[in-house]
C-alpha positions as CSV (number, residue, x, y, z in Angstrom):
1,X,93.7,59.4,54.2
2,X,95.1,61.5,57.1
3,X,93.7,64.7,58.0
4,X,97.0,66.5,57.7
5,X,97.7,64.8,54.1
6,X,94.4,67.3,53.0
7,X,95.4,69.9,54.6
8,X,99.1,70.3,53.5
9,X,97.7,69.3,49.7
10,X,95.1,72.3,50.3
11,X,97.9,74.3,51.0
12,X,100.6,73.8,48.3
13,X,97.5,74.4,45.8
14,X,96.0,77.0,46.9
15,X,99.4,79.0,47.6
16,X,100.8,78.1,43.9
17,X,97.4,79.2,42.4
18,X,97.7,82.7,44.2
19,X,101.4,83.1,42.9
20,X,100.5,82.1,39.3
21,X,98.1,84.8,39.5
22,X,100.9,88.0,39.2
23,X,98.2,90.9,40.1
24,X,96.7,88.8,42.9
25,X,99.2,88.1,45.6
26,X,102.2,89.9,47.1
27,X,105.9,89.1,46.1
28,X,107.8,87.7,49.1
29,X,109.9,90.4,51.0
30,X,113.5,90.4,49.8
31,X,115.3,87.9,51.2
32,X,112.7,85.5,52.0
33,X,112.7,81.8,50.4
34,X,110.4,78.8,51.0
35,X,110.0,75.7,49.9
36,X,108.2,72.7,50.7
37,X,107.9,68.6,49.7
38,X,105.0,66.6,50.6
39,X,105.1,63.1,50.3
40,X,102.1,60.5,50.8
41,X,101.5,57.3,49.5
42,X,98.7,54.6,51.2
43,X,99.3,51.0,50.5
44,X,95.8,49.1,49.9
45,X,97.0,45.4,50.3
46,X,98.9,46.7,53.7
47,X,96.3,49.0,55.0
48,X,99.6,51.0,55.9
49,X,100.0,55.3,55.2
50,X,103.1,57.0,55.5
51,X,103.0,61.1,55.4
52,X,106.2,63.0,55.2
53,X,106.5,67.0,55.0
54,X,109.8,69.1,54.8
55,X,108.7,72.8,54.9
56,X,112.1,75.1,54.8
57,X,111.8,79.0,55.9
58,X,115.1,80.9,54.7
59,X,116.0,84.4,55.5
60,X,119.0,86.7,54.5
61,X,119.3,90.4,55.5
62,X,122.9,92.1,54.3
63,X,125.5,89.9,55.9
64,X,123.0,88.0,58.1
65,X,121.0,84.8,56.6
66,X,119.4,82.4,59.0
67,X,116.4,79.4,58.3
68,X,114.4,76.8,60.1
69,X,113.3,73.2,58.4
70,X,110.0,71.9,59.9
71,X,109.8,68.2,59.8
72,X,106.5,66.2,60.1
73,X,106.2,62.8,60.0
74,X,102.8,61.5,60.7
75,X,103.6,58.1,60.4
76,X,107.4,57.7,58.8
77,X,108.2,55.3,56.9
78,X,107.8,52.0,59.3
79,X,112.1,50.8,58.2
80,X,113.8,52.1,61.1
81,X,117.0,52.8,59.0
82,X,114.9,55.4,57.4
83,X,112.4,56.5,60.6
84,X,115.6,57.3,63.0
85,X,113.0,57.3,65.8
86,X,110.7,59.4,64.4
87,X,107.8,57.0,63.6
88,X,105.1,60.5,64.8
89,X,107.6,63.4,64.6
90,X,106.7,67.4,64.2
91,X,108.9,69.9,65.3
92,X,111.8,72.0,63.9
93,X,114.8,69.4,62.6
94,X,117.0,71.8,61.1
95,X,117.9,75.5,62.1
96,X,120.9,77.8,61.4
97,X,121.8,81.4,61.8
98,X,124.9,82.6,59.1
99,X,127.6,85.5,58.9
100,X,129.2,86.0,55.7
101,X,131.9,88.6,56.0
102,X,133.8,89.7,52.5
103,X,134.1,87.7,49.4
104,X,135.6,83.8,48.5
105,X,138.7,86.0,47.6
106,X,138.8,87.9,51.0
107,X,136.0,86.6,53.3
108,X,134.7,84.6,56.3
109,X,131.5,82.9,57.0
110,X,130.4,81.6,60.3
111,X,127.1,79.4,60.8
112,X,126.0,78.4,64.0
113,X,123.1,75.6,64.3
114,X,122.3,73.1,62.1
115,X,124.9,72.4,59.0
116,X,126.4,69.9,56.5
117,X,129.8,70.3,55.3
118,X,131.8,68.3,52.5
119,X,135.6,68.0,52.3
120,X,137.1,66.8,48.9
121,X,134.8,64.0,47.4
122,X,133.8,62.9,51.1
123,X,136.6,60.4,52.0
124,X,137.4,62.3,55.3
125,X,133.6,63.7,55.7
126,X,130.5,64.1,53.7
127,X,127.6,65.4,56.2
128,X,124.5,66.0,53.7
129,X,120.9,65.6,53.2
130,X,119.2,63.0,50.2
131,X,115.6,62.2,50.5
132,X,115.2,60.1,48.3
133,X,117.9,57.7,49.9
134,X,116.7,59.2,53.6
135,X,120.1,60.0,54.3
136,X,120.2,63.2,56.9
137,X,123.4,63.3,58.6
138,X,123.6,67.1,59.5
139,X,125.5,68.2,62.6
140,X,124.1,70.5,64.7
141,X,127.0,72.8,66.3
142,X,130.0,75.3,64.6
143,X,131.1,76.4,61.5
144,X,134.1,78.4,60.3
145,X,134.8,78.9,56.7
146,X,137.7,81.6,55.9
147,X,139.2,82.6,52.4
148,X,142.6,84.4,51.9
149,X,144.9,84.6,49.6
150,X,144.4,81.3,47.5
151,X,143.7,79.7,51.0
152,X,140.2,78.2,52.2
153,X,139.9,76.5,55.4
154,X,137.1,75.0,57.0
155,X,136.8,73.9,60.7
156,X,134.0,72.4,62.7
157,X,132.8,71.3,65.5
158,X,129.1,69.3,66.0
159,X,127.0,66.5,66.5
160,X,124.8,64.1,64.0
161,X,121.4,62.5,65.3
162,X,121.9,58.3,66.0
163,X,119.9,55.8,65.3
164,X,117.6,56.8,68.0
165,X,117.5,60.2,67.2
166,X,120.0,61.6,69.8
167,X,122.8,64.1,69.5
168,X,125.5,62.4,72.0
169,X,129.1,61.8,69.2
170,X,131.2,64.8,69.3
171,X,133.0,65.4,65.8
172,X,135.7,67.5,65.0
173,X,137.2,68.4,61.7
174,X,139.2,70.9,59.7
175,X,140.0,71.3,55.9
176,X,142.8,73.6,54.5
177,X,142.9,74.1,50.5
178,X,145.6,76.2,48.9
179,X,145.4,77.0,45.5
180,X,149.4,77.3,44.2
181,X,148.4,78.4,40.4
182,X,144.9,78.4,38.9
183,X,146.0,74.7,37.5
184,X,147.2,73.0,41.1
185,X,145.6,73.1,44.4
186,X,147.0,70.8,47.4
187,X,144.5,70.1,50.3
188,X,144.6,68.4,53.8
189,X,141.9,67.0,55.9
190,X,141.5,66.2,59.7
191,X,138.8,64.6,61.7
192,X,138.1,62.9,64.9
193,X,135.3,62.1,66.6
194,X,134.4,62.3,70.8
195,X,132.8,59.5,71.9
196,X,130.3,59.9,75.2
197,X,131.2,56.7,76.5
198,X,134.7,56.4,78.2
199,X,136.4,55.0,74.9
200,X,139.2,56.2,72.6
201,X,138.7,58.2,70.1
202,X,139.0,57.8,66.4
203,X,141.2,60.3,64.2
204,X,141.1,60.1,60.6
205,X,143.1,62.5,57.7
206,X,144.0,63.0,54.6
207,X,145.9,64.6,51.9
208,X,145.1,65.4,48.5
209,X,146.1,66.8,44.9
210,X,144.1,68.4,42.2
211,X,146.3,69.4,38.9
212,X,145.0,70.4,35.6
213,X,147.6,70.4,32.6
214,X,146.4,70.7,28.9
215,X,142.7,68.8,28.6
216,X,144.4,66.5,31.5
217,X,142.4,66.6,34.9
218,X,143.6,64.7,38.0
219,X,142.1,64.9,41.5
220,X,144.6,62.5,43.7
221,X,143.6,61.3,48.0
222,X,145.4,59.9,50.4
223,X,144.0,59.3,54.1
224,X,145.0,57.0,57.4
225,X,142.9,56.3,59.8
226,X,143.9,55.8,64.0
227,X,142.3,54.3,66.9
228,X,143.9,53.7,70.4
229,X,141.7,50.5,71.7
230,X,142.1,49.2,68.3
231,X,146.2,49.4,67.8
232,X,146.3,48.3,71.6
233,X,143.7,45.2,71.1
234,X,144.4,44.2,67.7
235,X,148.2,44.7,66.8
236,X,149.4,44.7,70.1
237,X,150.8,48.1,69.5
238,X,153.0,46.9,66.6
239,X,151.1,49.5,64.1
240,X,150.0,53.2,64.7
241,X,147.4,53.0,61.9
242,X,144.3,51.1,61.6
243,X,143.1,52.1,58.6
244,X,144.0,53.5,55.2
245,X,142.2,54.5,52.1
246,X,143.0,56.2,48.4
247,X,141.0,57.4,45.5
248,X,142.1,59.1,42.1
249,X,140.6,60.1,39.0
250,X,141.3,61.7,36.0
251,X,139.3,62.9,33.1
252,X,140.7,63.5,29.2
253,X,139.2,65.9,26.7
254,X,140.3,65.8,22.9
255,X,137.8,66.7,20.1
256,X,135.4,64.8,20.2
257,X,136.6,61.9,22.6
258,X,136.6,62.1,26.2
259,X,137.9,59.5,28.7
260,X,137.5,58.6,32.3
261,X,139.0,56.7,34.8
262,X,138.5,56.1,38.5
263,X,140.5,54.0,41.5
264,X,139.6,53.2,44.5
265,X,141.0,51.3,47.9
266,X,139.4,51.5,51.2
267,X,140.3,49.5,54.0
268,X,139.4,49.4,57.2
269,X,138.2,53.4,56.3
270,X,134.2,53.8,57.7
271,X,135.0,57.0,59.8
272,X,131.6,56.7,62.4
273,X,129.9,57.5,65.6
274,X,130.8,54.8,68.4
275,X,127.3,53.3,68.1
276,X,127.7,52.4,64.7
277,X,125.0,54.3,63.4
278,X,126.1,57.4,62.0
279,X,128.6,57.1,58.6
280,X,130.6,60.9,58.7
281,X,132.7,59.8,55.4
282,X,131.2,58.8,52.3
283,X,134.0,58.4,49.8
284,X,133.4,57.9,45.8
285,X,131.5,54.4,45.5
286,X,133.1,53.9,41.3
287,X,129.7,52.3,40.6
288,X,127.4,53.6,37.3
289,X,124.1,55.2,38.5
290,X,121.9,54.1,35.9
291,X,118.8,56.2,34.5
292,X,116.6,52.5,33.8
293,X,114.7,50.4,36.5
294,X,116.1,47.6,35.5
295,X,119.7,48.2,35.8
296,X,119.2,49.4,39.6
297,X,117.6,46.5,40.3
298,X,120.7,44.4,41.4
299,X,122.8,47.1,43.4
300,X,125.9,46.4,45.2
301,X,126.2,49.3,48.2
302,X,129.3,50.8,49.1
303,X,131.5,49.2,51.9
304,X,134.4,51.7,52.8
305,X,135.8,49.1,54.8
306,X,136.7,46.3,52.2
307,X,136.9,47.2,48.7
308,X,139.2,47.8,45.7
309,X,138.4,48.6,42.1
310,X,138.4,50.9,39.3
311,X,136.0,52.3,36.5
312,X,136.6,53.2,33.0
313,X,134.8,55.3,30.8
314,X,134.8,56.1,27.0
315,X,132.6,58.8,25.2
316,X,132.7,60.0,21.4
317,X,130.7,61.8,19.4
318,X,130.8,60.3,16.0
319,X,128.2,63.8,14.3
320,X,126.2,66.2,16.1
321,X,123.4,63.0,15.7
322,X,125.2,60.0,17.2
323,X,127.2,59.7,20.4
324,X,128.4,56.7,22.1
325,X,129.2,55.9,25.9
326,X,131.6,52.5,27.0
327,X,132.0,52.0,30.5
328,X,133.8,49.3,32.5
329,X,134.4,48.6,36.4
330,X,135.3,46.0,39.0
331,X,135.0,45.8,42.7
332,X,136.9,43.3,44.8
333,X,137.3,42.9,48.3
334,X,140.9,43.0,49.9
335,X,142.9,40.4,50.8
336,X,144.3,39.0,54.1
337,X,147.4,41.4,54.2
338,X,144.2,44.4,54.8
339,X,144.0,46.2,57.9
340,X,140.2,45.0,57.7
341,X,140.6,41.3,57.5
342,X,143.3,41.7,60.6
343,X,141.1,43.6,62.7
344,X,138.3,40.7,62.8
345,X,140.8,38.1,62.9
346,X,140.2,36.5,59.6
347,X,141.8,35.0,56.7
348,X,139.6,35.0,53.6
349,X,140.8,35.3,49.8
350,X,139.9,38.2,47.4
351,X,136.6,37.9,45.6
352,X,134.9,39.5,43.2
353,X,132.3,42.3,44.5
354,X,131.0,43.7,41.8
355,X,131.4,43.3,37.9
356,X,129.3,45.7,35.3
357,X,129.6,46.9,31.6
358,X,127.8,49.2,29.5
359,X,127.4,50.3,26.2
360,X,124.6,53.0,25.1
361,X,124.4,54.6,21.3
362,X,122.4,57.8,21.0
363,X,121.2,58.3,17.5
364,X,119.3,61.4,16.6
365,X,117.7,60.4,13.1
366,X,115.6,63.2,12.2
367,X,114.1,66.5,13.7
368,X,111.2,64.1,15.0
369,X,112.6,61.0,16.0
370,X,115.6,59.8,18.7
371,X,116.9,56.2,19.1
372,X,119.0,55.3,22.3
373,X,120.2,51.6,22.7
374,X,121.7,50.4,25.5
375,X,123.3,47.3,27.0
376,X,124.2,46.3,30.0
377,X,125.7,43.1,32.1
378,X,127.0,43.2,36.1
379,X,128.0,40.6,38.3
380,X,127.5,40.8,42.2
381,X,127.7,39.5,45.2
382,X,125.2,40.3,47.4
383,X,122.5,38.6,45.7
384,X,125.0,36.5,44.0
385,X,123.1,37.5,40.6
386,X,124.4,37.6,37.4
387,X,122.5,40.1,34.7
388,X,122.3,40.6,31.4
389,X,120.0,43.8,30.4
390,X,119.5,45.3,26.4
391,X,117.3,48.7,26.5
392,X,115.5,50.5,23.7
393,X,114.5,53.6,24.2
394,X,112.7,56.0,21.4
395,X,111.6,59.6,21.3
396,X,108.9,60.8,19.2
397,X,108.9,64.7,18.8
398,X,105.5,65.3,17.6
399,X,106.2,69.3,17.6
400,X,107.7,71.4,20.0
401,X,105.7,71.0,23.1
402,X,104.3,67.4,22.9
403,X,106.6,64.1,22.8
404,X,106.0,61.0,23.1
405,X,108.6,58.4,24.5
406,X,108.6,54.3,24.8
407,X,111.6,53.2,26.7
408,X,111.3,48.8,26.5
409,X,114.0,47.2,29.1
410,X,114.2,43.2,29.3
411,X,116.6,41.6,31.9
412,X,117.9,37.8,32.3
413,X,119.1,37.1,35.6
414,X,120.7,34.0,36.8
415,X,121.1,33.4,40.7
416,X,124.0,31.9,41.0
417,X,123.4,30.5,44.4
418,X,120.4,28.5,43.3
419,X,121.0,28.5,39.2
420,X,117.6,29.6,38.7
421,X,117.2,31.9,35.7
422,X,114.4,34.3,34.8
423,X,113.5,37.1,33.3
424,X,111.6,40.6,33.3
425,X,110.6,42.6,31.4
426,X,109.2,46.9,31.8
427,X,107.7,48.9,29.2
428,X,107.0,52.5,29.8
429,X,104.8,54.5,27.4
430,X,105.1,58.5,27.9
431,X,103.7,61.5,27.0
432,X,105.3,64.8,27.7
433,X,103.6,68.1,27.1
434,X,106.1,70.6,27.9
435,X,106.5,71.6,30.4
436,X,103.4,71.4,32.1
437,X,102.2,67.7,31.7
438,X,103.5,64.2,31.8
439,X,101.6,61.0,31.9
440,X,103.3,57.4,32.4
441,X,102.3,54.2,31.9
442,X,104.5,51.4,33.4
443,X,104.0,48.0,33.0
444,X,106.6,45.4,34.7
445,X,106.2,41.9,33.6
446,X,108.6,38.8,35.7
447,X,108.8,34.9,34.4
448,X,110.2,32.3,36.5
449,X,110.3,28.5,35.8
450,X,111.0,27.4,39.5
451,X,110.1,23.3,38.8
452,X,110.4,22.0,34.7
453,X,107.8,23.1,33.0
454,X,105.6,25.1,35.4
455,X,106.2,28.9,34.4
456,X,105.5,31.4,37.0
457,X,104.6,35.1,35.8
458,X,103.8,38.4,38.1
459,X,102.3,41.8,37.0
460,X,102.8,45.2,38.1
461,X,101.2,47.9,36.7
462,X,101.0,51.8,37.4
463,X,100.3,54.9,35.8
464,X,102.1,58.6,37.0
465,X,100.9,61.9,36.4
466,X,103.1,64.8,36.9
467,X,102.0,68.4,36.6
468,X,103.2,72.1,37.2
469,X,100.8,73.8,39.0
470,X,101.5,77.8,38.3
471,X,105.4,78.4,38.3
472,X,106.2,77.0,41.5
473,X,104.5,73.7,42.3
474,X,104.5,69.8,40.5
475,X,102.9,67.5,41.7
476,X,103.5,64.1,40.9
477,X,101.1,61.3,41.3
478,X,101.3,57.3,41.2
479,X,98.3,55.0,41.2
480,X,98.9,51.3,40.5
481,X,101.2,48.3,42.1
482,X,105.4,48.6,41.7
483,X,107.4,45.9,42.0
484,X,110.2,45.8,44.9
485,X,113.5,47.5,44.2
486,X,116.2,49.8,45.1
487,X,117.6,53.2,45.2
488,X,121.1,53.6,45.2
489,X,122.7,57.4,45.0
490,X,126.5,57.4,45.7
491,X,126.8,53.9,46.9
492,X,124.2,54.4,49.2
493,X,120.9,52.1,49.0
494,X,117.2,52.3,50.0
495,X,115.4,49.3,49.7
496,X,111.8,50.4,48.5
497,X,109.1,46.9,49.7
498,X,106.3,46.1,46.7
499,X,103.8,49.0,46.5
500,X,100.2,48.8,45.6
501,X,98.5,51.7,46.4
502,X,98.2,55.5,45.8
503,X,101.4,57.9,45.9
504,X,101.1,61.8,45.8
505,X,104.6,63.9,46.2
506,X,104.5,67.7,45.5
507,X,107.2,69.8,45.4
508,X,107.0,73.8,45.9
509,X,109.6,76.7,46.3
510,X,109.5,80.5,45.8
């Protein structure tokens, strides 16, 4: 194990012990946050270690805050979509000083440094940090938030790191919100982005609408997207635009029903660095995140250059014990009329991306005992799968502190490339001792029948401990083999390889 995997571990402990101990050690000045993650995991069939720290130092002092993120990675992870070119990296990744003048009534805030920023639900720009997709796209640069009289406006100016870890795209963007009544707020968003290399530049904007009228909610966007080179190369001039994109959604509350339904078109609409490697917008993907392995395990990622679709969702609550949950959506990818398909020059028919139900009853049947079923099918495209996945999932409350829960999820998949089917099966077993402890045992069964009679069947077992050290640590660890699979957040996927090792994350903020 690496030397700095001990001494980070030491650390975390032996800092959360001394602040679970009141009398012992010092509060923090006012004003003074940390927090840290630590992340280690040491495959045994690919001799391979990957150590990952995030330690985050923030300060505020009357109007002033400012912070610093220290980044090691000693090695990254070896997928170069997640590494960034920093396969042996320490040094300070993120770092901002902040002004806040006044109120959000009356006020102004200015940050200079490191920042993300997110304008409506990220069609125009959404520049954020996840780590557990490894999706850092902070700009480094200007920020201007102002507030007045129902009126919020936001303007930047800064750059995002590349594939290579360089700072070379310019981006510029502004955002104006102006609330007309408590109940309507119009909005407008700009963008555009400075290339280093001697190339045109791309311009993107939007409009939006966000009413509210009874238990009716609506949130409405509109955007077009420009490009010199492009209109010149690829329609001659004959269009200004080059891309265009919109998304709604609206929500119904009555009694006990509620009801929600998404759209979405986007064509021709990535909004990125000239490179290719940095994605500023990230607009509403309309896909279910699901809660269960299984259901993740065939994810269709977000393309906001050629896709259509909508979602649909149904809740009621029959009694305080039972509630149900019905959801719906399609994704398709546009026809040959799209700006996309005439940009590359083809002519290629609308097919199906993307195809998923679900249907989950909660039953609460006693003070000690909670049923959830669920059911789910999806079709996609990618893999060219089709899925059909029932879930059972119980919760035993033994009193108030200690419960026991056995979630069983079995899966039939057909590739519809090759017509093989199989299935899989994952049983988890866990024991929760509120709130310090948790213990999980996992067990991931898959049986395939690639020639007539000769069955195929694979094993993966681990078991996870998670514990809260004092009041400001867990620590979370895996030891076992996990099968290959994804992690999709917002459209966004990680691909996670088979793991058969050890796996330690711990988590810490005061």
């Amino acid at each position: 194990m690496h030397i700095k995997f001990f001494f980070f571990l030491l650390l975390n402990c032996f800092t959360s012990l001394l602040y679970a101990q009141d009398n012992f050690f010092p509060q923090l000045p006012d004003g003074l946050g940390l927090s840290n993650q630590l992340e280690y995991s040491y495959d045994y069939e690919l001799k391979r270690e990957i150590f990952e720290n995030w330690f985050n130092l923030d300060y505020r002092y009357n109007i002033f805050s400012a912070g610093i993120r220290f980044d090691i990675f000693q090695p990254n992870d070896p997928n170069p979509a997640i590494s960034r070119g920093k396969v042996i990296y320490a040094d300070i990744a993120f770092k901002y000083i902040e002004a806040e003048i006044g109120d959000v009534e009356e006020g102004m805030k200015v940050t200079a440094g490191n920042f993300y920023s997110l304008f409506g639900r990220g069609l125009i720009l959404k520049s954020y940090e996840n780590r557990n997709i490894r999706i850092d796209n902070n700009l480094l640069g200007v920020k201007i938030e102002g507030y007045y009289a129902g009126l919020k406006l936001i303007a930047l100016t800064g750059m995002a790191e590349n594939f290579y870890a360089e700072r070379k795209d310019i981006l510029h963007a502004v955002d104006l919100e102006y609330k007309i009544v408590n109940d309507l707020k119009i909005s407008g968003s700009f963008a555009s982005n400075d290339p280093e290399e001697d190339v045109a530049r791309t311009m993107i904007g939007s409009i939006r609408i966000q009413p509210s009228i009874w238990n009716f909610d609506f949130y409405g966007e509109y955007g077009l997207k420009r490009n010199n080179d492009v209109k010149k190369e690829k329609f001659k001039n004959a269009a200004n635009n080059i891309g265009e994109a919109y998304y709604s959604a609206a929500n119904f509350y009555y009694g006990a029903l509620s009801l929600v339904g998404e759209y979405k078109y986007y064509d021709n609409f990535i909004f990125g660095s000239y490179d290719g490697t940095i994605i500023y917008n990230n607009p509403p993907a309309i896909r279910k995140e699901y809660t269960y392995a299984l259901l993740n395990r065939h994810p269709s990622p977000l393309n906001q250059n050629n896709e259509k679709g909508f979602q649909v969702e149904a809740n009621y609550s029959f009694a305080s014990e039972t509630f149900l949950t019905v959801s719906y959506g399609e994704t398709k990818t546009l026809g040959s009329d799209s700006y996309y398909q005439k940009v590359l020059g083809v002519n290629q028919p609308v097919r199906l991306q993307l195809k998923e139900s679900f249907i989950q009853l909660n039953h609460t049947w006693n003070e000690n005992i909670k049923t959830i079923a669920a059911f789910g099918y999806s079709e996609e495209r990618d893999a060219n799968t089709k899925n059909i996945t029932p879930i059972l999932e119980n919760y035993f409350y033994i009193d108030e502190i200690n419960t026991i829960k056995l979630i069983i999820e079995h899966q039939h998949t057909t590739d519809k490339t090759t017509t093989e089917k199989y299935y899989t099966d994952v049983a988890t077993l866990e024991y929760l001792r509120s709130p310090l402890l948790s213990i999980s045992v996992v067990s991931e069964m898959q049986t395939k029948e690639p020639d007539p009679g000769k069955t195929i069947r694979r094993f993966w077992n681990f078991i996870q401990f998670g514990y809260t050290l004092g009041e400001h640590t867990n620590l979370i660890l895996l030891i076992g083999t996990r099968q290959a699979g994804n992690i999709c957040i917002g459209g966004v996927c990680r691909y996670e390889p088979e793991f058969s090792g050890i796996e330690i994350k711990m988590f810490t903020r005061f």
